[in-house]
ROMAR-627295 format. One line per 2 residues: number of its first residue (from 1); their letters; for each residue y, x, z of N, C-alpha, C, CB. Coordinates in steps of 0.05 Angstrom, whole numbers. Each point is the difference from the previous one (the first is absolute). Glycine has a CB too. Layout:
N
NUM	A	Y,X,Z,Y,X,Z,Y,X,Z,Y,X,Z ~ ...
This chain:
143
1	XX	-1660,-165,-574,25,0,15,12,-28,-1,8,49,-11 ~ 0,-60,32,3,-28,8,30,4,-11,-35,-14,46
3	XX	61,-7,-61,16,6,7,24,-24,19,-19,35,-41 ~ 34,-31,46,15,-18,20,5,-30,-28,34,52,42
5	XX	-34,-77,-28,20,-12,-5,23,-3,-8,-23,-1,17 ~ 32,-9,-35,23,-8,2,21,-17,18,-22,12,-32
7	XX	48,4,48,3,-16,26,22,-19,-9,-12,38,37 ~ 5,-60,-25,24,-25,4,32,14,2,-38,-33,31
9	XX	49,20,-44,25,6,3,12,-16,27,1,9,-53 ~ 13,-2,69,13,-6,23,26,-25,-5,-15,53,16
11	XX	3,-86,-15,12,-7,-9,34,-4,13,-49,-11,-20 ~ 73,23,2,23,-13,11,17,31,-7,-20,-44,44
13	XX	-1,70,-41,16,26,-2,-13,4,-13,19,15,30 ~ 0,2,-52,-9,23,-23,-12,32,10,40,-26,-28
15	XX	-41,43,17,5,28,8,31,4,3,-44,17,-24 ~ 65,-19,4,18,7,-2,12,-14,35,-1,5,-65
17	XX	-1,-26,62,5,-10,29,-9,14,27,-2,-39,-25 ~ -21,43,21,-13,15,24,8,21,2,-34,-17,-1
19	XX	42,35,-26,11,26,2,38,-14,12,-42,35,-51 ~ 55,-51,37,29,-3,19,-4,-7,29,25,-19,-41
21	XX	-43,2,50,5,3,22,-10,27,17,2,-50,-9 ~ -17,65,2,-2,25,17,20,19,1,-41,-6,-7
23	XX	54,-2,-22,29,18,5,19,-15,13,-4,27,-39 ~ 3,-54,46,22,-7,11,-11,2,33,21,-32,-46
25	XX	-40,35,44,-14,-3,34,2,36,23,-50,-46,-32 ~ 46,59,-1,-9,22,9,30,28,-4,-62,-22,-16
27	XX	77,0,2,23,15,2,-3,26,-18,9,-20,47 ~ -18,22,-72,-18,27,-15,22,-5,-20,-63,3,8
29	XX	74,17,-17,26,-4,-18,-2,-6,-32,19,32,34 ~ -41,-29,-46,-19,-6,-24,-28,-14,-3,22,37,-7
31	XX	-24,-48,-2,-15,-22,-17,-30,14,4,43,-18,-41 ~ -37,45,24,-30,23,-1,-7,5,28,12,29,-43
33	XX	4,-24,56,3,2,30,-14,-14,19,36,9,-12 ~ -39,-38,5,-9,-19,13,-25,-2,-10,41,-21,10
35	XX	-46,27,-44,-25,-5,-10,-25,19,9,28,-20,-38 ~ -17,52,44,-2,24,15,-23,-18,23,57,33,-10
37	XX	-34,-36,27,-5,-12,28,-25,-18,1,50,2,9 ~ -48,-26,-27,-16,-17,4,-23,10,-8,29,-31,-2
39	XX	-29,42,-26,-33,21,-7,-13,10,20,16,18,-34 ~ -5,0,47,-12,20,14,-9,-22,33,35,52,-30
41	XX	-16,-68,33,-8,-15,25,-34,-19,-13,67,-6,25 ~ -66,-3,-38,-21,-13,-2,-26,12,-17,35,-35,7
43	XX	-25,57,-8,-24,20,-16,-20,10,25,35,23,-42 ~ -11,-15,58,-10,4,35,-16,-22,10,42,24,13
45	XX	-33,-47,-17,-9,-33,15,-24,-3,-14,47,-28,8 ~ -49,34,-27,-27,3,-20,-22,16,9,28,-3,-35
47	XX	-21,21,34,-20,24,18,-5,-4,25,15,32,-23 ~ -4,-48,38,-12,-10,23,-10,-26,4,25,29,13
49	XX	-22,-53,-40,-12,-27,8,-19,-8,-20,39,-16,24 ~ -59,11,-12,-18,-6,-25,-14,-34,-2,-13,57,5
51	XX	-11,-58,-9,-8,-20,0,15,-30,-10,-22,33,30 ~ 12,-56,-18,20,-24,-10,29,-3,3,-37,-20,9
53	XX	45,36,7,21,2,14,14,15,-9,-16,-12,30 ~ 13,26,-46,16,21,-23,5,-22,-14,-22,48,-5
55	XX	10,-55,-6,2,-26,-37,17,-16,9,-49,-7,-23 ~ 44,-11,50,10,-18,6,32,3,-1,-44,-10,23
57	XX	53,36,-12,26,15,7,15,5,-30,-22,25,47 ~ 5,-18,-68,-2,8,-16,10,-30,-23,-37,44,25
59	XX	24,-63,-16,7,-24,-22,33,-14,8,-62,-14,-4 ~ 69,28,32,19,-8,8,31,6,-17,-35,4,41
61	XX	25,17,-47,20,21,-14,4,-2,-30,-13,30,36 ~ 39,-29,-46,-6,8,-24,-4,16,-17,9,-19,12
63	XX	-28,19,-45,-21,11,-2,8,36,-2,-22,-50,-22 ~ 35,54,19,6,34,1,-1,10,24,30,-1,-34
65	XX	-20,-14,58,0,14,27,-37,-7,6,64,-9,22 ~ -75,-10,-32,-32,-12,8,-5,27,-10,-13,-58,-6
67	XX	20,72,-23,-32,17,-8,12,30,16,-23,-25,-63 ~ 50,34,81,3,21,6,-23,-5,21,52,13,-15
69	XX	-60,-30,33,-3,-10,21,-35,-8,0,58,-15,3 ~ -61,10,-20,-34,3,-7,-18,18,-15,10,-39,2
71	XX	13,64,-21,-14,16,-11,-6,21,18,17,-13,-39 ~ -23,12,64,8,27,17,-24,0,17,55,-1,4
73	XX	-73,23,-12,-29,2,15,9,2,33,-30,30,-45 ~ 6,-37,58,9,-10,35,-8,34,3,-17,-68,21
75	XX	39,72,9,6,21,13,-32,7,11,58,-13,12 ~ -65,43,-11,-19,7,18,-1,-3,25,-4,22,-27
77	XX	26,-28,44,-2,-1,25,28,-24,-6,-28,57,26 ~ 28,-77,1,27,-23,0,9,12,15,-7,-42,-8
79	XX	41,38,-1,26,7,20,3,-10,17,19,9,-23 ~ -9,3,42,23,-30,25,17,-4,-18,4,11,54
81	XX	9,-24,-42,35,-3,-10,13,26,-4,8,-42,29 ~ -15,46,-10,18,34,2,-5,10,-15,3,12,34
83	XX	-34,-7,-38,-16,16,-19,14,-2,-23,-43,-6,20 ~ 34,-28,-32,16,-10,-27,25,18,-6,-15,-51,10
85	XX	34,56,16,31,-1,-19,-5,37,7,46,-61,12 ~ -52,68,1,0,41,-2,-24,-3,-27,4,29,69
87	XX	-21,-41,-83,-15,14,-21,20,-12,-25,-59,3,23 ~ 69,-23,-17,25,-6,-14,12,13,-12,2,-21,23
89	XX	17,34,-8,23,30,12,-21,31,-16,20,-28,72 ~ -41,25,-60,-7,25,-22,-9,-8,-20,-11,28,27
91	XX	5,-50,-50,-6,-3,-15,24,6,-10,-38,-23,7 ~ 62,13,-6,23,-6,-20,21,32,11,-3,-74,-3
93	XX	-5,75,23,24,30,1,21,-17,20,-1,29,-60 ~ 6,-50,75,17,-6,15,-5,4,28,10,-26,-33
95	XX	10,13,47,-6,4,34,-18,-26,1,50,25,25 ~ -61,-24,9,-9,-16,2,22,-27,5,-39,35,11
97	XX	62,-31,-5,19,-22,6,7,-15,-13,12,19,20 ~ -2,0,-40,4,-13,-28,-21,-11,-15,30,27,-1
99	XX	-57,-28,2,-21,-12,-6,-2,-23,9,-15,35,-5 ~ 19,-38,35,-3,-19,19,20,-23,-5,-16,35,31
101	XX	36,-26,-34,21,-23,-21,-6,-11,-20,27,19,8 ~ -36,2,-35,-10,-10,-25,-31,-22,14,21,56,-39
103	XX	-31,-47,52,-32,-18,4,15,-33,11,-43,52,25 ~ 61,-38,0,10,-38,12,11,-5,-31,26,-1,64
105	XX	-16,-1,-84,24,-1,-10,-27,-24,-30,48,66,23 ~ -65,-44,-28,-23,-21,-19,-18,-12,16,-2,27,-39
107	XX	-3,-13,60,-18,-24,14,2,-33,8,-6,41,14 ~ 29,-30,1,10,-30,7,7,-16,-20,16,16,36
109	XX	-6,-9,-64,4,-11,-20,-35,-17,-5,48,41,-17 ~ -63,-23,18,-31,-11,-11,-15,-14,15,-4,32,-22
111	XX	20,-24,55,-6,-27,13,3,-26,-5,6,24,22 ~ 28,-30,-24,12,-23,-7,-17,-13,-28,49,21,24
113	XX	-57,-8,-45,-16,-1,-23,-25,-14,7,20,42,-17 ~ -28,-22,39,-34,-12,-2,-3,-26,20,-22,52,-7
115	XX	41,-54,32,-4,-18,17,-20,2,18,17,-21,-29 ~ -13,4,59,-14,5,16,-30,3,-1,36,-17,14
117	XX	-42,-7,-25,-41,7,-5,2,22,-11,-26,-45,-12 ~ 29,56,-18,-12,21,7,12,24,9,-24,-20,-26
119	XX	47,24,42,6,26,9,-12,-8,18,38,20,-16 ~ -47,-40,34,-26,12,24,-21,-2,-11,15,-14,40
121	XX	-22,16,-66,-30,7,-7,7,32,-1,-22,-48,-31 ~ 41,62,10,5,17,-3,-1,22,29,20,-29,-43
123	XX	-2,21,57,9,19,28,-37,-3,12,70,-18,17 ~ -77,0,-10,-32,3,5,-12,14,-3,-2,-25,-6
125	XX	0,33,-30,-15,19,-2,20,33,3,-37,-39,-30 ~ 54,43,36,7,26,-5,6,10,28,18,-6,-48
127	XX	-18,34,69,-2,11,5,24,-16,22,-28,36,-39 ~ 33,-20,67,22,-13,18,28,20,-20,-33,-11,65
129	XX	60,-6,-55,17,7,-5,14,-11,-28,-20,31,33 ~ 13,-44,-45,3,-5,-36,16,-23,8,-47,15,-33
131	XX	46,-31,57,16,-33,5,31,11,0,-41,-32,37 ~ 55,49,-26,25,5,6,8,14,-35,-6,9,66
133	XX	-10,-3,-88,8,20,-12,3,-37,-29,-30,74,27 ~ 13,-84,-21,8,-25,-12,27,-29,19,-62,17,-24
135	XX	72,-1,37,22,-19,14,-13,-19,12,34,5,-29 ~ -53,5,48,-9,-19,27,-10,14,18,-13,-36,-22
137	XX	19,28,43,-7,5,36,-28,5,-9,32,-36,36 ~ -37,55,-19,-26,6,4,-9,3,27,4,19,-40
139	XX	-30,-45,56,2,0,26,-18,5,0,24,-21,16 ~ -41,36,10,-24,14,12,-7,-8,18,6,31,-14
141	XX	-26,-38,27,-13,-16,25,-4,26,14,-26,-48,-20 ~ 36,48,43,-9,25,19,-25,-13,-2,40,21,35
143	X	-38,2,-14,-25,20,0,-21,-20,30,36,65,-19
């Protein structure tokens, strides 16, 4: 059994930080609340990204949100976006709306984290729909 790395710490933010700003971003009235949120969002982000582009995402972060985010065997089938935030919603017992908030709310946070190279390595490999759920336009070339 192979096991993960140890991930880089994200230099500049702590956890504790990463957890205040999701409560300050996400408007979640407790601390556990936000830590809640961020778990479950990147446990999900886990189960759908694999390869270099997991780690890479992964070294971005710091190291407690890296191992929620790399301990998480990849999904049997990939989500859309949509997909992502309704298996979301039934994993945790919420709506999908309220999911859809909590996802913009750490995503975009792990955007700003990881930076452009690799959130277009990242969005590349994952499924249509995941660009808007990390706080970017998502454009489509007709048809």
């Amino acid at each position: 059994m192979r096991t993960q790395p140890e991930p880089a710490t994200a230099p500049g933010m702590t956890y504790e930080q990463l957890l205040a700003k999701v409560r300050y971003d996400g408007a979640y009235p407790t601390r556990d609340k936000a830590q809640n949120v961020v778990e479950a969002v990147l446990a999900a982000l886990g189960r759908q990204l694999t390869g270099p582009e997991r780690d890479e995402l992964a070294a971005c972060l710091p190291a407690e949100a890296a191992r929620v985010l790399t301990a998480q065997p990849p999904a049997a089938e990939p989500l859309t976006g949509w997909g992502f935030v309704k298996d979301l919603a039934d994993r945790t017992g919420g709506t999908p709306a309220t999911r859809r908030w909590d996802t913009g709310t750490v995503l975009t946070l792990v955007a700003r984290l990881a930076g452009h190279d690799i959130l277009d390595r990242v969005l590349a490999r994952l499924p249509r729909g995941y660009a808007l759920l990390f706080g970017r336009a998502e454009l489509l070339q007709a048809a």
